[in-house]
C-alpha positions as CSV (number, residue, x, y, z in Angstrom):
1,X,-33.9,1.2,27.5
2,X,-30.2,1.5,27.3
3,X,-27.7,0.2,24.6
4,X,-27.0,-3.0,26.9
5,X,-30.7,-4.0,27.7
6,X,-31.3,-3.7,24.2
7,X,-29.0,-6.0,22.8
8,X,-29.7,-8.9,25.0
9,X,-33.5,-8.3,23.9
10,X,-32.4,-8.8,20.6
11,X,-30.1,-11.7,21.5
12,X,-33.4,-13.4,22.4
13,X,-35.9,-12.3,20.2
14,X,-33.1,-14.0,17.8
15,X,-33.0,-17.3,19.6
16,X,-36.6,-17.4,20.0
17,X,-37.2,-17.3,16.2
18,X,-34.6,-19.8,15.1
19,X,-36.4,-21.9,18.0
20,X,-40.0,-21.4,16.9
21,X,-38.4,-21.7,13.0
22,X,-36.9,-25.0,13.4
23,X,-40.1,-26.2,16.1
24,X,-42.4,-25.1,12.5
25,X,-40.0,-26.7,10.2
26,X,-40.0,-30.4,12.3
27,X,-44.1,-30.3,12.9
28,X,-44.6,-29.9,9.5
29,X,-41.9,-31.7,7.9
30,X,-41.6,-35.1,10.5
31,X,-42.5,-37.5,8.8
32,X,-39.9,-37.0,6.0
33,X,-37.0,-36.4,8.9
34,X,-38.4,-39.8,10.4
35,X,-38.0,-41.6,6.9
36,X,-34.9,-40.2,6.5
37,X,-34.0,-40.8,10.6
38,X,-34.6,-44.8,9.4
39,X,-33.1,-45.1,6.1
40,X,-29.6,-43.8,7.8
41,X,-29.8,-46.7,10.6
42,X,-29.8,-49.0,8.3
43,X,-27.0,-48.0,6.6
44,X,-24.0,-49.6,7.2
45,X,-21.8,-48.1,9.9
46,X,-18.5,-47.3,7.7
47,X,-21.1,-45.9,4.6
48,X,-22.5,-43.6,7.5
49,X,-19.3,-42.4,8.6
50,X,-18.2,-42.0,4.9
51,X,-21.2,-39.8,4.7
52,X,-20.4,-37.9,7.8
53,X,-17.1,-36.7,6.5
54,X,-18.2,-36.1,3.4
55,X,-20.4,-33.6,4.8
56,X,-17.7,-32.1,7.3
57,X,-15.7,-32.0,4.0
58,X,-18.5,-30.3,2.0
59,X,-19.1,-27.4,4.7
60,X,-14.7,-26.9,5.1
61,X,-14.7,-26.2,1.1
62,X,-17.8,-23.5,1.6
63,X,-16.0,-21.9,4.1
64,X,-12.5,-21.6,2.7
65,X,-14.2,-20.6,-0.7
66,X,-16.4,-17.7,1.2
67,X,-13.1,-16.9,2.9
68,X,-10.8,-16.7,-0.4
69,X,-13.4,-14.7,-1.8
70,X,-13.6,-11.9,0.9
71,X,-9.4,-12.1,0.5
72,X,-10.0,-11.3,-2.8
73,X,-12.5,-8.4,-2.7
74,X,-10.2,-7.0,0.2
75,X,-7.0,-6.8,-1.6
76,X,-9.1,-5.8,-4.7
77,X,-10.2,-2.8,-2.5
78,X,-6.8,-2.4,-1.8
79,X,-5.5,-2.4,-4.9
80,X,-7.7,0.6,-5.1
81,X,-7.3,2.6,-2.7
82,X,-3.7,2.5,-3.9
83,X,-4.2,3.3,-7.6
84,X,-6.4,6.4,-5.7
85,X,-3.4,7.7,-3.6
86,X,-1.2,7.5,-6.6
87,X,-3.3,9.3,-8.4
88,X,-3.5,12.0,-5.8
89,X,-0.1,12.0,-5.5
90,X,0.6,13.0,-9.0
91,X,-2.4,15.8,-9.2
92,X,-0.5,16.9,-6.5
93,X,2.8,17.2,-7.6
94,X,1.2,18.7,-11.3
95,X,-0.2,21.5,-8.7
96,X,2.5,22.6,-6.9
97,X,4.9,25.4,-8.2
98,X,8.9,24.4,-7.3
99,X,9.5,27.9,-7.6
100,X,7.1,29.2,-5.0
101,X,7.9,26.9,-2.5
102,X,10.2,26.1,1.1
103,X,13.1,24.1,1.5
104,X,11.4,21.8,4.1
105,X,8.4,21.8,1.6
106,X,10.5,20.9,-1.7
107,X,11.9,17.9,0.8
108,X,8.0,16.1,0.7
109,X,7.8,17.2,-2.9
110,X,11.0,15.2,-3.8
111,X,9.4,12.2,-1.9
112,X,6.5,12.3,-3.5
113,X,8.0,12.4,-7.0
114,X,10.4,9.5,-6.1
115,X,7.5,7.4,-5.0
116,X,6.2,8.4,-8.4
117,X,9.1,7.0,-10.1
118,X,8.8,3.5,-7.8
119,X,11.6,4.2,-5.3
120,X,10.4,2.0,-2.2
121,X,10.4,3.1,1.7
122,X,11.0,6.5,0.8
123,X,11.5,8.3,4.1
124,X,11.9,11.9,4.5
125,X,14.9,12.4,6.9
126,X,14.8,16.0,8.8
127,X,17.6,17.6,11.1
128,X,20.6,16.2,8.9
129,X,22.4,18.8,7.0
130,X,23.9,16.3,4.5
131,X,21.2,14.7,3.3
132,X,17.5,15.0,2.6
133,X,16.0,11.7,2.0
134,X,16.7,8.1,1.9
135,X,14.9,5.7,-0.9
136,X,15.4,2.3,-1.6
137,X,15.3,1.3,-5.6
138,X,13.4,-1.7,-6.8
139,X,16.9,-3.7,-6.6
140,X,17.3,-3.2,-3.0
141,X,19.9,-0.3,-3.5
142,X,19.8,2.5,-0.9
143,X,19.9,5.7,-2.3
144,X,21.0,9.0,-0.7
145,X,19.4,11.7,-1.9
146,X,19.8,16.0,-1.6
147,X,17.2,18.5,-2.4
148,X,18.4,21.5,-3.6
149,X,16.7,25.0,-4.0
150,X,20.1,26.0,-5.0
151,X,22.5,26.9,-8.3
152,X,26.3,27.7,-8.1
153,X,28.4,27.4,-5.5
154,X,25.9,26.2,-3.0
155,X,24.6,23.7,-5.1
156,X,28.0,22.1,-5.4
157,X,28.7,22.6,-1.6
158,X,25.2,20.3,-1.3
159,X,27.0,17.8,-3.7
160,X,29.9,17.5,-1.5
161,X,28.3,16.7,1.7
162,X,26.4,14.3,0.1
163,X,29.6,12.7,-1.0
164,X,30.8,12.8,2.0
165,X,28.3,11.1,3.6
166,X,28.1,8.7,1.1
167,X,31.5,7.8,1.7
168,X,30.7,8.1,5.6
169,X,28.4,5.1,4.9
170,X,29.1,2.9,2.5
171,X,26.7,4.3,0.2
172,X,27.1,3.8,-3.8
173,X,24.6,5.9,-5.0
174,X,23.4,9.7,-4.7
175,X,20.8,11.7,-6.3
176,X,20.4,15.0,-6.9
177,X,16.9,16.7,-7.3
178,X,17.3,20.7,-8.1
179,X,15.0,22.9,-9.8
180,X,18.1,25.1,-11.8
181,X,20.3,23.8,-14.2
182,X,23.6,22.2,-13.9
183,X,26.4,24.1,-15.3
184,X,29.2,22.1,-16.9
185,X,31.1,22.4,-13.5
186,X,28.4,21.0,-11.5
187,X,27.7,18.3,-14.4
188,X,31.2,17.5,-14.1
189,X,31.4,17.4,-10.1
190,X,28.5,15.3,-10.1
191,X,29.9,12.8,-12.3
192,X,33.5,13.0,-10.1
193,X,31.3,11.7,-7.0
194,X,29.1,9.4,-9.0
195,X,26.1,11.5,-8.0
196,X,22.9,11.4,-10.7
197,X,20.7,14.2,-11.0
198,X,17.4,15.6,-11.9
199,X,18.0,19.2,-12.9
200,X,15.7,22.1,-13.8
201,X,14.3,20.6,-17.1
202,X,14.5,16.6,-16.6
203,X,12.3,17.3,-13.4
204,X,10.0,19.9,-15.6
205,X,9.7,16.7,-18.1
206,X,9.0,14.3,-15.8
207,X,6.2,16.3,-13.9
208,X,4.6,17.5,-17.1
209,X,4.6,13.3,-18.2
210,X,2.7,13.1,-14.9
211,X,0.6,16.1,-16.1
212,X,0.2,14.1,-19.9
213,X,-1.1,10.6,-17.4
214,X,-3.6,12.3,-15.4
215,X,-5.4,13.8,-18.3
């Protein structure tokens, strides 16, 4: 018996019963559905109908209630699910080691971490030389970000293009996420082109917070 023959089997074995139930349920019960057949005739006509959409009313609510509830265990399940990804969003980042990894790899590790710190539709932008990542704040800013595996002269050559396509833009805000230090110089350019920036030991801190959370 295939898959098809067997569900309209079912299908009927289904209808059969409910027909043989409610056949059982009048036989046995008819006298009381008579009674109760003869006491709504004699109603009047506009209590009848008042009883009628009282009903209708009465079976809307039980829907709408069973339907609120399944909202409510969905976007309780949802809920988490989310708290679950977080979570192994910051085991991951505790994991990895910055100073064993690839530039394209330290790019996704950067988005994670800003997701971490509630930057919204973080989006990991690859092929553009002047920046690594766009982010969104919880204020609606848009946020330019660089990822550096760099120190020194490089690092501050990153800082400029980001600038510049800040200015290219219309952007007010850049972020720099490094895993060496800033030297004065760099401290100094960053704060020339308004640029913020997470250096060797703020993003040590803020990953070994994560590290403190998930224990």
């Amino acid at each position: 018996m295939d898959d098809l023959t067997a569900q309209r089997v079912n299908k009927w074995l289904f209808w059969l019963m409910i027909t043989f139930f409610i056949g059982v349920t009048y036989l046995n019960f008819r006298v009381l559905f008579h009674g109760i057949a003869r006491m709504l005739w004699l109603l009047p006509f506009w209590l009848l109908l008042t009883l009628v959409v009282l009903i209708i009313l009465l079976i809307i609510h039980l829907i709408n209630k069973g339907e609120r509830e399944i909202n409510e265990l969905e976007t309780s399940l949802s809920d988490h699910q989310i708290k679950l990804l977080e979570m192994e969003r910051k085991i991951r980042l505790v994991r990895q080691d910055i100073n064993q990894i690839s530039n394209l790899g330290f790019k996704y590790y950067c988005a994670d971490l800003l997701r971490t710190l509630d930057y919204q539709e973080v989006k990991v932008i690859l092929n553009q030389d002047m920046i690594d990542i766009e982010a969104t704040q919880e204020d609606g800013t848009l946020v330019y970000v660089k990822c550096a595996l760099a120190s020194g002269e490089i690092l501050r050559h990153q800082m400029h293009k980001l600038h510049y396509k800040m200015l290219q833009d219309g952007i007010k805000k850049g972020l720099v996420l490094t895993n060496n230090e800033f030297s004065e110089e760099e401290q100094h350019w960053a704060s020339t082109f308004k640029i913020e920036y997470l250096n060797g030991e703020k993003l040590i801190g803020i990953v070994e917070s994560l590290l403190e959370y998930s224990n």
